[in-house]
N, C-alpha and C positions, 0 to 999 in steps of 0.2 A: 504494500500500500504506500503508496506515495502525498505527500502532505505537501499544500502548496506552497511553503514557505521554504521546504526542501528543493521542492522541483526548479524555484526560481535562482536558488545558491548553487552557483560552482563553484568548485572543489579552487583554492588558492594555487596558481599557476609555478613551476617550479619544483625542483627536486623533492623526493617525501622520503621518510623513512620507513623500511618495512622491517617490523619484528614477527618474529617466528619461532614457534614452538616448536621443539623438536619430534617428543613423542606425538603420534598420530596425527601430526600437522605437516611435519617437513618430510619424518623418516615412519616407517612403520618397520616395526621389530629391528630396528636399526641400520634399514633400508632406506635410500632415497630415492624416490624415482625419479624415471630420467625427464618426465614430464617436468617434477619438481626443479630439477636442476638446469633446466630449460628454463621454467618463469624465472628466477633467480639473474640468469645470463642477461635475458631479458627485459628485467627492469633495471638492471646494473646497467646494459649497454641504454636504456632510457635515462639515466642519469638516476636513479634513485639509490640511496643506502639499504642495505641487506644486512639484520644483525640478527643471532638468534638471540632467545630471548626466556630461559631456562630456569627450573629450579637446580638444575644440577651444578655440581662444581666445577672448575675447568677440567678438572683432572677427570671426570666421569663424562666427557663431549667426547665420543671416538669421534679420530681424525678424521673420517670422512665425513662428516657433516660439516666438516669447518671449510676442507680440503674443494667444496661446492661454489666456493668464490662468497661465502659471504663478508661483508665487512668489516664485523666485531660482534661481539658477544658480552650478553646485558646477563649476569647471573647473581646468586646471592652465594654464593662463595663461603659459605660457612655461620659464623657470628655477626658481619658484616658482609654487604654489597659489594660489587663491583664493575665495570663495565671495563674493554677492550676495544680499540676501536684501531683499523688498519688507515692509515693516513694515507695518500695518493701517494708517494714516497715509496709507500710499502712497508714505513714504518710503524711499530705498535706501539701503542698508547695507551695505559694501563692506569684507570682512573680506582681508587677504590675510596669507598663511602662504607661509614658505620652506623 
């Protein structure tokens, strides 16, 4: 159902960020499909961010889910938060919040 006040806003022009859950969102049984890994390429080569977006800890993200081209990675890392984020460089940036 569409409400007119919706219908009439579009969405603000410009790069977006997409988060994504791993279990049963990006990977199923620790699977990505290749569909999955296609939008990801996709919206990356449309200029947007790709980060996942997990209760797990970094240390519990197998590589292939990261290895998918995503951006960085938004998790709670134990007692404290933290996010990761890949800079155009290709360097990481490793922000952590308590």
């Amino acid at each position: 159902m569409t409400f007119p006040r919706q219908a009439a806003e579009a969405a603000p022009a410009g790069p977006k960020a997409v988060f994504l859950d791993i279990d049963g969102t990006l990977a199923d049984f620790g699977e990505v499909s290749q569909g999955n890994a296609e939008a990801i390429r996709a919206a990356r080569g449309d200029g947007h961010r790709v980060l996942l977006c997990t209760g797990r800890s970094r240390g519990m993200i197998p590589a292939k889910n990261i290895d998918n081209g995503v951006d960085g990675i938004v998790a709670p890392g134990g007692a404290g938060g933290w996010a990761e984020v890949v800079c155009p460089a290709g360097r990481s940036s490793r922000i952590r919040t308590v």
